[in-house]
N, C-alpha and C positions, 0 to 999 in steps of 0.2 A: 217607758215602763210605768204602768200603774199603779200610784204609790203606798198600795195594798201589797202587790203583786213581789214576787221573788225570781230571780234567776231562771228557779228552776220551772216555774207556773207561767213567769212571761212568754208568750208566743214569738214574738218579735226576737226577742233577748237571746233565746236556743236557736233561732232560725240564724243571727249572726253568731254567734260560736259555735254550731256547726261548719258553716263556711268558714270560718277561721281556721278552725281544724281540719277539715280538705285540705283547705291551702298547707297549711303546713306539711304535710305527707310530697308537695308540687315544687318544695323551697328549694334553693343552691344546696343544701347538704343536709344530714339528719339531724333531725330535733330530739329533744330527750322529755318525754314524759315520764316525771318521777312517779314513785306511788302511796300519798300518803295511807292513813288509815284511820283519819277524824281530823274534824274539821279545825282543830288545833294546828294539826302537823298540813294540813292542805294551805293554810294561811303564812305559816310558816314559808315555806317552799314557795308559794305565792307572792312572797313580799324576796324572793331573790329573783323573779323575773321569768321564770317558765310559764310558758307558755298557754302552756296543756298538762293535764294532768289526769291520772286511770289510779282505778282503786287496785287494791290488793286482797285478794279473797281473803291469804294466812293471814297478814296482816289483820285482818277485820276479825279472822278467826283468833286468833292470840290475844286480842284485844278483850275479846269477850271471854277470856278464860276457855278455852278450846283449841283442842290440836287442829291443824289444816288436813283437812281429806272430802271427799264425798260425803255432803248432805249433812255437814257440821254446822254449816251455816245456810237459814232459809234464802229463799227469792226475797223475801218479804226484809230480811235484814238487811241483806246485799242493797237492796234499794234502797233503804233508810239511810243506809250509811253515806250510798253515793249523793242522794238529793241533800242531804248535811253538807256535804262538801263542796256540790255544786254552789249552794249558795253561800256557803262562806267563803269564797271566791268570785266566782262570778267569771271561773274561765272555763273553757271548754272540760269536758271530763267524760274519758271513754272507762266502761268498767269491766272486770271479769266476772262474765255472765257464767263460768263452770260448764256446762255441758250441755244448759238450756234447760234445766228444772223440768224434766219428764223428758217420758221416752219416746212420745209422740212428735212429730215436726210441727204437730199444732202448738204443744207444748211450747217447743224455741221460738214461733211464729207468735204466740201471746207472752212471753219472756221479753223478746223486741221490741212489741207492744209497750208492755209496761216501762222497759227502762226508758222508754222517747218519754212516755207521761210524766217519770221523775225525774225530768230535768235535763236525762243522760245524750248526751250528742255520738256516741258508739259504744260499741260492747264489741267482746272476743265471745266466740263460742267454741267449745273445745271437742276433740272427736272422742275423749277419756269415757270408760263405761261407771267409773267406781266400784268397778269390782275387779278381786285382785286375781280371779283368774283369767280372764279376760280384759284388760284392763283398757283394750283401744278396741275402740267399733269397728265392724265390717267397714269398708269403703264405699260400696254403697249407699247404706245407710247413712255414714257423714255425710256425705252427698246432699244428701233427701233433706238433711237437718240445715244445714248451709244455706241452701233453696230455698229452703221455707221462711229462713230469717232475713233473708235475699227479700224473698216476696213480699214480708210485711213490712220491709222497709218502702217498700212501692205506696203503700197506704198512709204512709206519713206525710207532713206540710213543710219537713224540712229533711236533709241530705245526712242523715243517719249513716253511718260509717260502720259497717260489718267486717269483725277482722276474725278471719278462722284461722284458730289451730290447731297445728298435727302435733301428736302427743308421743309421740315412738319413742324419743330421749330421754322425754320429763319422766315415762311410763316405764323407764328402765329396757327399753328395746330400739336398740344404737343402730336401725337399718336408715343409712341416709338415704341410700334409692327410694324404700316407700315413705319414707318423708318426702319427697321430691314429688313422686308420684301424686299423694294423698293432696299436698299441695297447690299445684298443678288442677288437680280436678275441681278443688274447692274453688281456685281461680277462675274454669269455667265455668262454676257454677253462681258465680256472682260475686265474691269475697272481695271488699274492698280493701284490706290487708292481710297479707300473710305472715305466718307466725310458727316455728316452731321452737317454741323454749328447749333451752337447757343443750343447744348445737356447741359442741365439744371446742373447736379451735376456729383457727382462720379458715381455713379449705372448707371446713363444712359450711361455715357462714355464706364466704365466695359461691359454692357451688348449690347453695339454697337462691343467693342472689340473679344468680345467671338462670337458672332453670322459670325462674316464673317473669312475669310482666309488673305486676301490680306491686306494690310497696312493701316491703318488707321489714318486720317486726324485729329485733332481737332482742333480749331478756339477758342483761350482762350478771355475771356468774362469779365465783372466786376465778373457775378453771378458765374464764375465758376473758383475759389480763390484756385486752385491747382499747384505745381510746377512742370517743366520737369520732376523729380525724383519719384511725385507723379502720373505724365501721363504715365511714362515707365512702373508703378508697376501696371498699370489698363489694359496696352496693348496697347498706344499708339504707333505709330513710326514716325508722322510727327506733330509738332506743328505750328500751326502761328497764326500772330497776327490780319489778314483783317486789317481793317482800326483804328485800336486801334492806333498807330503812329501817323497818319498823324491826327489824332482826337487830340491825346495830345497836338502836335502842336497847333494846331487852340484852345484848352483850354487854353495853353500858350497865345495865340496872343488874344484870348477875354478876358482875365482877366486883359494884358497890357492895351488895350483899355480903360476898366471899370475904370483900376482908374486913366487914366489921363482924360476921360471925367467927371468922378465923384468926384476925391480929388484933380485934377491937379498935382498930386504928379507923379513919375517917381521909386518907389520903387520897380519895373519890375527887373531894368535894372539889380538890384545884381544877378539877377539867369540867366540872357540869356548868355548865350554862350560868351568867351570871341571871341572876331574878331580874336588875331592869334590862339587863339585854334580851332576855327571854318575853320581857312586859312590850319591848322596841318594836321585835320583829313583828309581836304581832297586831301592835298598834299600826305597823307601816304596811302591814298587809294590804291591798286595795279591798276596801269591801266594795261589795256588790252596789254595783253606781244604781241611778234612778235615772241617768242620760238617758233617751229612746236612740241616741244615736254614738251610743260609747261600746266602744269593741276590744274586746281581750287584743295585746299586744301582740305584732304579731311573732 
């Protein structure tokens, strides 16, 4: 690496965490990419040894004082946030790309573009419309969007990782055949991982895992109270957490609030983080090496 040069701007640097992160989808069992939401909590989670790690749209969104929905947060942030992270790490990191910022497949196709530029080694794209009468796209049209993100990964110098998802569950429309279906097609249509968030129990996970080829995403939930060991045995091979982190946080920080507005007591303070354990973790972070030949663990 050029000792100008960062994580996210090295060529060499993303060309081997990409590869790293292929691999990892190829391992004995599923890996868990967490999800932070700034480059505090990526270092954080970084210095306990994961691997790989993906942004979190709400997270990002909550962070900046904004609910999570459609078009709260720009392309333009989403990318800041992730090249922050990428490089205060220096491990692979795939992001949530939302829907692909326009409605165009050129749109997704310069979306893809961009995140390889900021560092990003993959992104999700989602089939969700942001609107709440319609809120999942024709099938088609995923299609068309999938392909296009598909095809500008053909244009890149390194093995960008495209993971589509179907939105039926997250979107409040519990049809697991057309998850299945939607799936399945995105598969055909290039999708290096599949993904539909917010799959209710075990059966549905199992029979998301059996119906496609290619690696399978899941987004673990309250309702769905299974461990890594139990997602390997279903057919899993990628877990994370979306915005379950940065949620816990913000539980943490409103339950402080409640009781010093409510009992003026400070009974908080015995469970937050000691200040030099919080100074440790992220002194022991790995920062971003200068090796031209140092590679995220695998």
């Amino acid at each position: 690496m050029h000792p100008t040069s960062t994580p996210s701007t090295d060529p060499a640097a993303r060309l081997r965490r990409a590869v790293a992160f292929r691999a990892l989808h190829e391992g004995p069992g599923p890996f868990v990419v967490p999800n932070p939401w700034d480059a505090g909590t990526a270092r954080i989670l970084a210095s306990f040894g994961f691997a790989a790690l993906a942004t979190t749209g709400a997270g990002l969104a909550h962070s900046l004082g904004r609910p999570d929905g459609a078009n709260q947060v720009s392309r333009a942030e989403i990318l800041a946030n992730a090249t922050a992270i990428v490089d205060a790490t220096g491990l692979p990191v795939t992001a949530d790309l939302e829907s692909g910022f326009g409605e165009r497949p050129e749109d997704v196709a310069e979306t893809i573009r961009l995140a390889a530029a900021a560092g990003l080694v993959g992104g999700s794209v989602e089939d969700s419309t942001g609107r709440d009468e319609d809120p999942v796209r024709p099938l088609e049209e995923a299609v068309e969007r999938v392909a296009a993100a598909v095809e500008a990964v053909k244009g890149l110098d390194f093995p960008f990782t495209v993971t589509a998802r179907a939105e039926n569950f997250f979107q409040g429309r519990p049809d697991l055949d057309d998850t299945i279906r939607r799936l399945r097609a995105y598969e055909a249509a290039g999708a290096d991982v599949l993904y539909a968030p917010a799959l209710p129990d075990a059966d549905a996970v199992r029979a998301v895992c059996a119906a496609v080829e290619r690696p399978v995403n899941v987004l673990m939930t309250a309702a769905l109270k299974l461990s890594v060991a139990d997602l390997g045995a279903l057919g899993v091979r990628r877990v994370s957490t979306g915005s379950a982190l940065s949620r816990a946080a913000l539980g943490a920080l409103t339950r402080a609030a409640r009781e010093i507005t409510g009992t003026g007591t400070f009974g908080f303070v015995a469970d937050a983080l000691p200040y030099d354990e919080a100074n440790a973790l992220l002194a022991a972070a790995p920062a971003p090496s200068a090796d031209p030949e140092s590679e995220p663990a695998p």
